[in-house]
N, C-alpha and C positions, 0 to 999 in steps of 0.2 A: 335701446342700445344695451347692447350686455356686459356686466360686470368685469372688470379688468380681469379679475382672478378665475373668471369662464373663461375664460378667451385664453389664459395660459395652459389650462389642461389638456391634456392629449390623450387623443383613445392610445392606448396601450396596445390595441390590434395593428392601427401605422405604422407605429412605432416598432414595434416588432415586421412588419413587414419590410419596411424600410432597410432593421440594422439586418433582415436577411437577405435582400438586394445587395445592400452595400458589400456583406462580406462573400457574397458572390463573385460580386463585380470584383475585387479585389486577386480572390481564386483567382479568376478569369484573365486579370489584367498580370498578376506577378508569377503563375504557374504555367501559363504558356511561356511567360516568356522564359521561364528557367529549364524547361524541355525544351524547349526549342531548340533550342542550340545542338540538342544530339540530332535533328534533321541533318546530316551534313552535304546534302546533295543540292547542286544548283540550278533554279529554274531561272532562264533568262542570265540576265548578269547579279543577280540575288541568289541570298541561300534558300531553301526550299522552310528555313527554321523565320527568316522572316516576312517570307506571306503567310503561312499560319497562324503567328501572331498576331498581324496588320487585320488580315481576311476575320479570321478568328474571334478575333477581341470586338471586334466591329461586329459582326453577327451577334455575338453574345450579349450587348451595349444595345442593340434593337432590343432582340429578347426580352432586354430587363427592363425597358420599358417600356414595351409592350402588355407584358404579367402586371408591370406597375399601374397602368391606364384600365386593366379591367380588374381587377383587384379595385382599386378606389372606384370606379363606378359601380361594380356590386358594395361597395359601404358608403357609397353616397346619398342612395335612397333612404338608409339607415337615419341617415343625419338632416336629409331636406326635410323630414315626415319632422322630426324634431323642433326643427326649424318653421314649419309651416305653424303648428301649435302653438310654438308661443309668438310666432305676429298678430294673434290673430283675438 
């Protein structure tokens, strides 16, 4: 088993990946919705500003973790090869 204080550290690469997912998704989630509102035209009984949003943000939310799932499998072999070493 590995030492408490291994087990706290973080690759510095996730973590950076992470906080540029995160402020992605943040773009994504608070800057449609602040344009949107200039869409002023209605589809259906809806403004045309919130399927964009709804459509949009959801698209984007796949997206990122999407990037996020193969991203961490290209740094996972990184880490099982590590892992395989010292069980052994």
């Amino acid at each position: 088993m590995a030492a408490p204080d291994v087990l706290e550290k973080h690759d510095p690469r996730v973590l950076r990946l992470k906080a540029v997912l995160l402020a992605v998704w943040a773009l994504v989630s608070f800057g449609t919705l602040f344009f949107a509102r200039d869409l002023q035209f209605a589809v259906g009984a809806w403004q045309f500003g919130y399927w964009v949003a709804a459509q949009g943000a959801l698209i984007a939310f796949i997206a990122i973790v999407a990037i996020y799932a193969w991203a961490m499998a290209r740094l996972a072999p990184e880490d099982s090869i590590a892992d395989e070493e010292g069980d052994g």
